[in-house]
GUKOL-264344 format. One record per residue (C-alpha): residue number from 1; x, y, z; residue in one letter. Coordinates in steps of 0.2 Angstrom, whole numbers. Each point is the difference from the previous one (the first is absolute). Example, Ala and Ser with C-alpha at 12.3 -4.5 7.8 and 13.67 -1.06 7.14 Angstrom:
<lumses>
LUMSE   resi      c1      c2      c3   resn
LUMSE      1      62     -22      39      a
LUMSE      2       6      17      -3      s
</lumses>
This chain:
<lumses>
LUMSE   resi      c1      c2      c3   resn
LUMSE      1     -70      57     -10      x
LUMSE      2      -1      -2     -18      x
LUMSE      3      11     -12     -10      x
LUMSE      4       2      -3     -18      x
LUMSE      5       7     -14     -10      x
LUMSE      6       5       5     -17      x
LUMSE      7      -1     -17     -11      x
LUMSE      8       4       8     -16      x
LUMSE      9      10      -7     -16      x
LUMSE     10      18       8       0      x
LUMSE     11      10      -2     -15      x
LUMSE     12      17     -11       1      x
LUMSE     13      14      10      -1      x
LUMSE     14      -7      16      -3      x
LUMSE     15       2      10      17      x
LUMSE     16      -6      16      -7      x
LUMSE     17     -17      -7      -3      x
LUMSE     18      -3      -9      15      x
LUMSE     19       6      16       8      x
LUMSE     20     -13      11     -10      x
LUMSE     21     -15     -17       8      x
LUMSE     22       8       6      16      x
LUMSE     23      -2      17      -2      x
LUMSE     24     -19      -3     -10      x
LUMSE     25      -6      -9      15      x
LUMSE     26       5       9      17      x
LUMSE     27      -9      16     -10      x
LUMSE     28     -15     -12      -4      x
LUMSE     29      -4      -6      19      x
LUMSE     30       1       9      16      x
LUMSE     31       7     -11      13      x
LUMSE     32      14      -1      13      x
LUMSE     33       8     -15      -7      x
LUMSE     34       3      -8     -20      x
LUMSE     35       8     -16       0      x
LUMSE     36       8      -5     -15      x
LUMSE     37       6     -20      -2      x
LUMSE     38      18      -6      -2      x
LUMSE     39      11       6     -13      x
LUMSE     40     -13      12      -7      x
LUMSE     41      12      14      -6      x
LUMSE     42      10     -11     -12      x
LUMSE     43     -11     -15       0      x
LUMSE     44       5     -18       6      x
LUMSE     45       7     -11     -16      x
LUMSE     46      14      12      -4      x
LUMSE     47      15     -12      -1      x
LUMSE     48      18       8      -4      x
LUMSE     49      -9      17      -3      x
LUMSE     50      -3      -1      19      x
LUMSE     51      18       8       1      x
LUMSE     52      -3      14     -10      x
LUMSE     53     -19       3       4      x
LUMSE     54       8       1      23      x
LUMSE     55       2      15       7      x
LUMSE     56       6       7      17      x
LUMSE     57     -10       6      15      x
LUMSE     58      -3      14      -1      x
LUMSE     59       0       2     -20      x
LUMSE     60      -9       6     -12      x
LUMSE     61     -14     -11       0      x
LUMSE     62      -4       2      19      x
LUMSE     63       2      17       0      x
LUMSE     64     -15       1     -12      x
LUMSE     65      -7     -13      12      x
LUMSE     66       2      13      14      x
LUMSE     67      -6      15     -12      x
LUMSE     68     -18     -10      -2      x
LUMSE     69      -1      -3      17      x
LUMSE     70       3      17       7      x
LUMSE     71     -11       7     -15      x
LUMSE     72     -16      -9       3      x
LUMSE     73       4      -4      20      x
LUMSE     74      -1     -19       0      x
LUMSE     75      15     -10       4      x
LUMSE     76       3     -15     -15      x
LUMSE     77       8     -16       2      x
LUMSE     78       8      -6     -15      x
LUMSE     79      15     -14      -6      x
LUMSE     80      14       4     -12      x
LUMSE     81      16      -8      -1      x
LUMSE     82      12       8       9      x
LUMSE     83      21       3      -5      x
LUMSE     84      10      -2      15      x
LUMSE     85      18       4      -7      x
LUMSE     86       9      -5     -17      x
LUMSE     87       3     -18      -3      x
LUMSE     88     -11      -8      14      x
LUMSE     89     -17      -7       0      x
LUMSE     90     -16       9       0      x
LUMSE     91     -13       1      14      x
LUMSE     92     -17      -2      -5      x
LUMSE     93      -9      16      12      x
LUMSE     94     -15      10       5      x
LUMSE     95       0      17       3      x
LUMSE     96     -12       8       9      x
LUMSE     97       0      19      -4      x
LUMSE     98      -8      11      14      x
LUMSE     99     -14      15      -3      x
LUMSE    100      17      10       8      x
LUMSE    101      10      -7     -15      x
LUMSE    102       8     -11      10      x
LUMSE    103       7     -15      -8      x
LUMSE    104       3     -16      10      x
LUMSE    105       2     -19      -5      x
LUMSE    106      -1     -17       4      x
LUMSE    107      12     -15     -10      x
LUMSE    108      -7     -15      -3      x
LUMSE    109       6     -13      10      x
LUMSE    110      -2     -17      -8      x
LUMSE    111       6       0     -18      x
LUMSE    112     -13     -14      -9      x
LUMSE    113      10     -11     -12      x
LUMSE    114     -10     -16      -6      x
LUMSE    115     -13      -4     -11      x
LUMSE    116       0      15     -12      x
LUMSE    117       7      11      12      x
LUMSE    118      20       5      -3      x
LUMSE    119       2      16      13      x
LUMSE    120      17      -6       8      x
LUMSE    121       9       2     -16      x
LUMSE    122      -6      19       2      x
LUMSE    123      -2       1      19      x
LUMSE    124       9      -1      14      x
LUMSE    125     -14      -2      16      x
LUMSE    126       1      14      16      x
LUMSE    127       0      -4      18      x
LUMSE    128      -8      19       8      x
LUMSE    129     -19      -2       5      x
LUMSE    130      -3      18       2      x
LUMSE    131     -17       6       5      x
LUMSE    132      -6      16      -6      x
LUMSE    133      -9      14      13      x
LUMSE    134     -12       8     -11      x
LUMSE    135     -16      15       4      x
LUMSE    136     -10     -16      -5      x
LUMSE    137       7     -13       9      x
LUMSE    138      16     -10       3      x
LUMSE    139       3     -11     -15      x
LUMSE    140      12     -15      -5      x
LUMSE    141       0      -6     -16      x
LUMSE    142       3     -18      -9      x
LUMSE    143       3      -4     -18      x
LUMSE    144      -5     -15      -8      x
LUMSE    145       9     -16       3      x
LUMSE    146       5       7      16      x
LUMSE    147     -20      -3       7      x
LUMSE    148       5     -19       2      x
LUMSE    149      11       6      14      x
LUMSE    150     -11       1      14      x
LUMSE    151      15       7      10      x
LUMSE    152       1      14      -9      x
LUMSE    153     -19       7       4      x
LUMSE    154       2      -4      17      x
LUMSE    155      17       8       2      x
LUMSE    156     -13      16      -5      x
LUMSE    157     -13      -6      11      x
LUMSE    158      13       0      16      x
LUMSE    159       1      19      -3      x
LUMSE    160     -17       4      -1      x
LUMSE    161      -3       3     -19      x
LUMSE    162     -18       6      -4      x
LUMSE    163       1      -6     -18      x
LUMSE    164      12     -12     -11      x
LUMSE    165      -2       5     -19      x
LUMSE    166       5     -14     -12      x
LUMSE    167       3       3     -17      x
LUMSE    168       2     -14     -12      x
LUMSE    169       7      -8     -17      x
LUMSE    170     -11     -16       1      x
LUMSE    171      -5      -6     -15      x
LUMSE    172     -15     -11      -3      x
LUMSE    173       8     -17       6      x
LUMSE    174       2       7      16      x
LUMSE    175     -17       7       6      x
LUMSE    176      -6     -13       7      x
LUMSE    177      15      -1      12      x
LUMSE    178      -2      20       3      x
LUMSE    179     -20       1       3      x
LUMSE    180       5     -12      15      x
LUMSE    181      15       7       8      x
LUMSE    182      -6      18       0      x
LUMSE    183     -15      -3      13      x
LUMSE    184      10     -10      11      x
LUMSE    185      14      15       2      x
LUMSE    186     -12      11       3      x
LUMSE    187      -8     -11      15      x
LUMSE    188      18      -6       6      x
LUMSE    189       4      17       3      x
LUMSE    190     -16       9       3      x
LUMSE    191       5      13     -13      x
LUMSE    192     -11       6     -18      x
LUMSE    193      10      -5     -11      x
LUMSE    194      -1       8     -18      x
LUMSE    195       4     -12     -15      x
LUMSE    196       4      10     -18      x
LUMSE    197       5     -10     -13      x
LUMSE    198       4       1     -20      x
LUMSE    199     -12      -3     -12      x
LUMSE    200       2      -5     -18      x
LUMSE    201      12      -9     -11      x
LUMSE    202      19       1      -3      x
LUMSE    203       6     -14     -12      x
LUMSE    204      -7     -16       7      x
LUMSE    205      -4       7      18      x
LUMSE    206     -19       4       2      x
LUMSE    207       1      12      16      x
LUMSE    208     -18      -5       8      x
LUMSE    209      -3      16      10      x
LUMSE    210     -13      -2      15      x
LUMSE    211       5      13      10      x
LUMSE    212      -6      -2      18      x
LUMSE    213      -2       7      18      x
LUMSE    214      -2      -8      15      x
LUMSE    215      -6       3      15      x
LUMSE    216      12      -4      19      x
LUMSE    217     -13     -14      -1      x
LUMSE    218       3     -10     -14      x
LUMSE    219     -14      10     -10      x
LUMSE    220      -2       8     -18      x
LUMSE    221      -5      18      -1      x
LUMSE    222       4      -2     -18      x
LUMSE    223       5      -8     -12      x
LUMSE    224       5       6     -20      x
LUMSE    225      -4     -11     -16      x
LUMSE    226      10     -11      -7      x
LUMSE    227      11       3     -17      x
LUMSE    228     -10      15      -2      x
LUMSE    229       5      20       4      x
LUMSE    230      -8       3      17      x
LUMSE    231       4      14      13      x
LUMSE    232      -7      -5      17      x
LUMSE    233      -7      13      12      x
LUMSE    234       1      -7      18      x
LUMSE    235      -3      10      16      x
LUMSE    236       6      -6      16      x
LUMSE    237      -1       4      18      x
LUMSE    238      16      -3      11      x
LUMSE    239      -9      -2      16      x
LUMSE    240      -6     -17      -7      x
LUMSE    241      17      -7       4      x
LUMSE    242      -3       5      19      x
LUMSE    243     -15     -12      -2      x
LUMSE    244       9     -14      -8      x
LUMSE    245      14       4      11      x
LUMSE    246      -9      -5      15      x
LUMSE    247     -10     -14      -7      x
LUMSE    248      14     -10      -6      x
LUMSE    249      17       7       9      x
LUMSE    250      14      -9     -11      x
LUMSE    251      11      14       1      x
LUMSE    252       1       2      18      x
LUMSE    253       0     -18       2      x
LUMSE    254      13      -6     -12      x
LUMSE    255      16      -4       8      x
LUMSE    256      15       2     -10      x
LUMSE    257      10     -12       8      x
LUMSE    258      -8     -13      -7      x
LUMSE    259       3       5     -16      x
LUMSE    260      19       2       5      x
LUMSE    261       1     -17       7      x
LUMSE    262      -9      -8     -14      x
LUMSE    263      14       6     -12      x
LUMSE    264      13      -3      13      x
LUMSE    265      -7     -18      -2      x
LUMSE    266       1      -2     -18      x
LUMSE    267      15       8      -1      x
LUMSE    268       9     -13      12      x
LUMSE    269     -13     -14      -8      x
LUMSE    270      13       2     -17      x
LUMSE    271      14       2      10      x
</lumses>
């Protein structure tokens, strides 16, 4: 199966030209997947111009999402920040539009806010892990911060996810803490994972790009430069996660009532 990962440049707050990259790219490359990184519609340092920039889903922007997916019959993974209803917060979301013009999404489930980061003041976080049955495999997705969770990729691994896509915000004082934890999600759960992440500057925010794909073994199939424009052409084959499936059976051998008892634990440990 062939994957891309678009790291290119967006420009903050301009959702018409990002649209147009979107658009520009799924006709430049002939693949069954584009992945594009956290908040690349609207770009990520937005501020108060986040309330106006937000749409619903569907809208108007994933709608066009939809249209180039249909068009050049590739599904495309993409974040945006989605408007709920008047007066609450935002959710920060990926849509993944399908070659059927199907539009679904995931919500970000862990709003970062240290550091340089401020989402809580724009974001309220989700609880729904849905997993997404596609022609080219069943897909959960992550974004960002919410990779630091390992109970959220396993949750996907305990349903039998073929891939976990991870688009990112992660600026340059990050990377070192991303180019570790992405192998290890992609060998705790025996799944690729597919890491897309901004590239370029927003004020004082040097986004580092690196976008990478890893094998169910913990091992690079590619990997994109860093703070340059890149798109990364990966081809995959799903029957090495039978292989890595066997070899190392985490999934079949975790036991969730561990888990359960450990928080049970912790939770009568601050009682």
């Amino acid at each position: 199966m062939h994957i891309t990962l678009a790291q290119k440049k967006h420009v903050l707050g301009d959702k018409e030209a990002n649209l147009r990259i979107i658009e520009e790219t799924a006709e430049e490359v002939d693949t069954e997947l584009i992945v594009f990184p956290e908040m690349f519609l609207t770009g990520y340092k937005l501020r108060d111009r986040l309330w106006y920039q937000a749409e619903e889903i569907p809208g108007p922007s994933s709608y066009r999402l939809a249209e180039v997916a249909e068009d050049n019959d590739t599904h495309i993974v993409c974040g945006m920040p989605e408007k709920i209803e008047k007066g609450s917060r935002l959710r920060n979301t990926a849509v993944l539009a399908t070659p059927e013009g199907e539009i679904n999404r995931y919500r970000k489930t862990y709003a970062v806010n240290f550091g340089p980061f401020e989402e809580k003041r724009y974001f309220k976080g989700d609880d729904d892990l849905p997993i997404f049955e596609t022609p080219i495999g069943r897909i959960g997705i992550a974004i960002c911060y919410d990779i630091f969770f390992p109970e959220i990729t396993k949750a996907y691994s305990q349903q039998d996810v073929d891939m976990i896509v991870v688009i990112a915000g992660s600026p340059s004082v990050t990377r070192e803490y991303f180019e570790k934890v992405i192998p290890t999600r992609a060998i705790e759960t025996t799944s690729f994972v597919l890491f897309s992440n901004l590239v370029g500057r927003e004020e004082d925010m040097f986004f580092w790009g690196g976008a990478e794909v890893i094998s169910p073994k913990g091992r690079s199939l590619g990997k994109a430069d860093h703070f340059e424009e890149d798109v990364l052409d990966v081809e995959i084959d799903l029957h090495e996660l039978v292989k890595a499936r066997k070899g190392r059976p985490v999934i079949s051998d975790t036991r969730a009532e561990v888990m359960y008892r450990a928080a049970d634990s912790t939770k009568e440990d601050r009682s």
